[in-house]
C-alpha positions in Angstrom: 80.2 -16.1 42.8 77.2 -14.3 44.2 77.1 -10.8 45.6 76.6 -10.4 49.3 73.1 -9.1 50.8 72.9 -5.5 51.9 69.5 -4.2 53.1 68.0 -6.5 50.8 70.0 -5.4 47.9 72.7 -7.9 46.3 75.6 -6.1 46.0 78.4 -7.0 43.6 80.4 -3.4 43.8 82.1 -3.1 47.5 80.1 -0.9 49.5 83.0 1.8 49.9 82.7 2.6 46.2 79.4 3.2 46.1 79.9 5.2 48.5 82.7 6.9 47.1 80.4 7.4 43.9 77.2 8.4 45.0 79.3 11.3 46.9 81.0 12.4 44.0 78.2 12.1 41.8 75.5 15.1 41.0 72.8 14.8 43.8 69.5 13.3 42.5 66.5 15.9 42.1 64.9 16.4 45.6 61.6 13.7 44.3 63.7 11.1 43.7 64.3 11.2 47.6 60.5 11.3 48.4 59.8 8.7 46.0 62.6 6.4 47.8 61.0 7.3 50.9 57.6 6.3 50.1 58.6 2.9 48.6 60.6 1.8 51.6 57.6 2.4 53.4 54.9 0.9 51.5 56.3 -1.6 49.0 57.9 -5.1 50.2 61.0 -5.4 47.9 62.3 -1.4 47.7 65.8 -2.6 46.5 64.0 -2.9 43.1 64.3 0.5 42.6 67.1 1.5 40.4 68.7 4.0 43.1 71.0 6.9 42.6 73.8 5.9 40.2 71.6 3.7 37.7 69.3 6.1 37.9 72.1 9.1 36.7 73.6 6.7 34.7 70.2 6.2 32.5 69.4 9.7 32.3 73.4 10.3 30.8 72.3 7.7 28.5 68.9 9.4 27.3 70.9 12.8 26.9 74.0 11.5 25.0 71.6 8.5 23.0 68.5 11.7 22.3 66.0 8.9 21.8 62.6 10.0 20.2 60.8 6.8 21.5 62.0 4.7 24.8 60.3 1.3 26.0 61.0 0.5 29.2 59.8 -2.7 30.6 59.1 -2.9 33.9 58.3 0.5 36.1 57.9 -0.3 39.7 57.6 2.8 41.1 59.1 5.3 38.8 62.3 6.2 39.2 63.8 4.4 36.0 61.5 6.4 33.7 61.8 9.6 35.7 64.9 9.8 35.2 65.0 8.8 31.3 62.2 11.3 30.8 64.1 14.2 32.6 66.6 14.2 30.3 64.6 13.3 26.5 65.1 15.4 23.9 61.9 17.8 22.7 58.8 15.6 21.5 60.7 12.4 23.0 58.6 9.8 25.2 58.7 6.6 27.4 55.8 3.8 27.1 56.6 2.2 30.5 54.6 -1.1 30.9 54.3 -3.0 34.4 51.7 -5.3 35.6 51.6 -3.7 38.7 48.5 -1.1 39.3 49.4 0.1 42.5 53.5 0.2 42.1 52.4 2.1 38.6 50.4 4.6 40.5 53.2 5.5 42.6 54.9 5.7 39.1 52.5 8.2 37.8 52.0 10.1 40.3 56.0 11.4 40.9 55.9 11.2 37.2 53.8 14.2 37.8 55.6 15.7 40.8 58.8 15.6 38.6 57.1 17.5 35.5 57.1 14.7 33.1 54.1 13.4 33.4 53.3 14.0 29.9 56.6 12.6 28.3 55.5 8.9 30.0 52.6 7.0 28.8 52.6 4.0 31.6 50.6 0.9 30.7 49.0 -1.9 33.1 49.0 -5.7 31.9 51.6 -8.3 31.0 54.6 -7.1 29.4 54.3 -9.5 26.3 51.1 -8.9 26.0 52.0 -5.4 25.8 54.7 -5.6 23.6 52.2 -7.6 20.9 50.5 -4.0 20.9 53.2 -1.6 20.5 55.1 -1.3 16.5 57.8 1.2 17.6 60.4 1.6 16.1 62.3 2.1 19.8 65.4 3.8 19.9 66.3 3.1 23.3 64.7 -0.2 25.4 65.2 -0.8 29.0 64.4 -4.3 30.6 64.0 -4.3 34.1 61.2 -6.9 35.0 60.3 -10.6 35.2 63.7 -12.4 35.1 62.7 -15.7 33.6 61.3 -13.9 31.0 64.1 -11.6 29.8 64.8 -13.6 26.4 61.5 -13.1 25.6 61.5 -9.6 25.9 64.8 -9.5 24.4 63.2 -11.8 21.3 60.1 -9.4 21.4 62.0 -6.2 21.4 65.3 -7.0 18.9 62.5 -6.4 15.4 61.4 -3.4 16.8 64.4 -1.8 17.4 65.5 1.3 15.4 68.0 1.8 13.7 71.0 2.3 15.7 68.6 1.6 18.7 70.4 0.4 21.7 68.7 -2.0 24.4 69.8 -2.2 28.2 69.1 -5.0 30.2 68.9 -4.7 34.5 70.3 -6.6 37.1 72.4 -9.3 34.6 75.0 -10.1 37.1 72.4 -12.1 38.7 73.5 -14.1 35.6 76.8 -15.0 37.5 74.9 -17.6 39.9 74.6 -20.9 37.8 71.3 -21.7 38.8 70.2 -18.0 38.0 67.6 -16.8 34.9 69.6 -14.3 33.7 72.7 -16.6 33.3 70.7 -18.3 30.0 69.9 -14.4 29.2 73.9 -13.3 29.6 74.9 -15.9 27.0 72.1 -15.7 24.7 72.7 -12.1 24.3 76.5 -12.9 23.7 76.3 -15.9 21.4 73.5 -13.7 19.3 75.3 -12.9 16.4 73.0 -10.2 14.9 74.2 -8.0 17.8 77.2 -6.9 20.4 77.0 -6.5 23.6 79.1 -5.3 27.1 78.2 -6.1 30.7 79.0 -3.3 32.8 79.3 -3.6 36.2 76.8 -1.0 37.6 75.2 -1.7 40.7 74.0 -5.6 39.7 75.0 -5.3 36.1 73.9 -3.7 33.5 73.9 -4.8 29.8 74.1 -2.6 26.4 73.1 -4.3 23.2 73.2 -3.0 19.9 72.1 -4.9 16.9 75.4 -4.9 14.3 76.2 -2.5 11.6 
């Protein structure tokens, strides 16, 4: 099964429910509107923003998680780590890493707009490459980039986890097409037995990991 094509999103929840939960759903902070605006206008593929309810459900997340240190992977332009950084606990922060300058600007510059400029640290280059550089410990991960690459990340990320450290992967019912990336992803993730995971079926599917007790 594959989701149908709305507006250049693939949509896999029908389009009356998001409805219905976007309008019964606390309104998103006023810059989250411009910052939609401004990447429908400039950027190519807009539907990779995260969008209202992923966006509300990451920032529930951050509040109810109170991670000290988030990694996300993959920024685009902003409103995944906006959101996470609205809602850290005092002295918490994001390192966001993208390899896309201009996309990261946008990032930075709402980042600003929204207050929590200097909660994010956003880094330029491969995300790997990136990852090399960084110790952690992370208590929260979010992977939202390269699809091919998301075992790596996950391989990258799963030793510098905290303790109790949870990681969320984007967009995984992708993973329902055969031919799909993110299907190799979906069952590494559940035939990994250090950890457990649950697919949820957020916008196009979002997964929580934990590594075991």
């Amino acid at each position: 099964m594959r989701g149908r094509r709305e507006g250049g999103v693939t949509a896999y929840v029908p389009e009356e429910v998001e409805r219905y939960a976007q309008a019964h759903s606390t309104p998103p902070d006023p810059v989250f509107e411009r910052l939609a605006a401004e990447t429908r206008a400039t950027q190519r593929s807009p539907q990779m923003m995260v969008g209202q309810l992923e966006g509300a459900f990451l920032r529930f997340v951050v509040a109810m998680a109170r991670p000290r240190l988030v990694l996300e992977i993959g920024a685009f332009t902003g409103w995944s780590s906006i959101a996470m950084a609205q809602a850290l606990p005092l002295g918490g922060r994001i390192v966001s890493c993208d390899v896309n300058e201009e996309t990261t600007a946008i990032a930075r510059r709402y980042a600003a707009q929204a207050g929590v400029a200097d909660r994010i640290e956003y880094r330029v280059g491969p995300a790997l490459e990136t990852l090399a550089e960084l110790d952690g410990p992370f208590d929260l991960v979010f992977i939202d980039a390269w699809k091919p690459d998301y075992v790596d990340y996950y391989e990258a990320v799963l030793p510098k986890l905290a303790e109790g450290g949870t990681i969320l992967a984007d967009n995984t019912l992708f993973g329902m097409a055969p031919d799909h990336p993110l299907r190799r992803f979906n069952e590494h993730v559940r035939d990994d037995p250090r950890v457990e995971c649950v697919l949820l079926p957020i916008r196009e599917g979002v997964t929580l990991i934990r590594r075991r007790p």
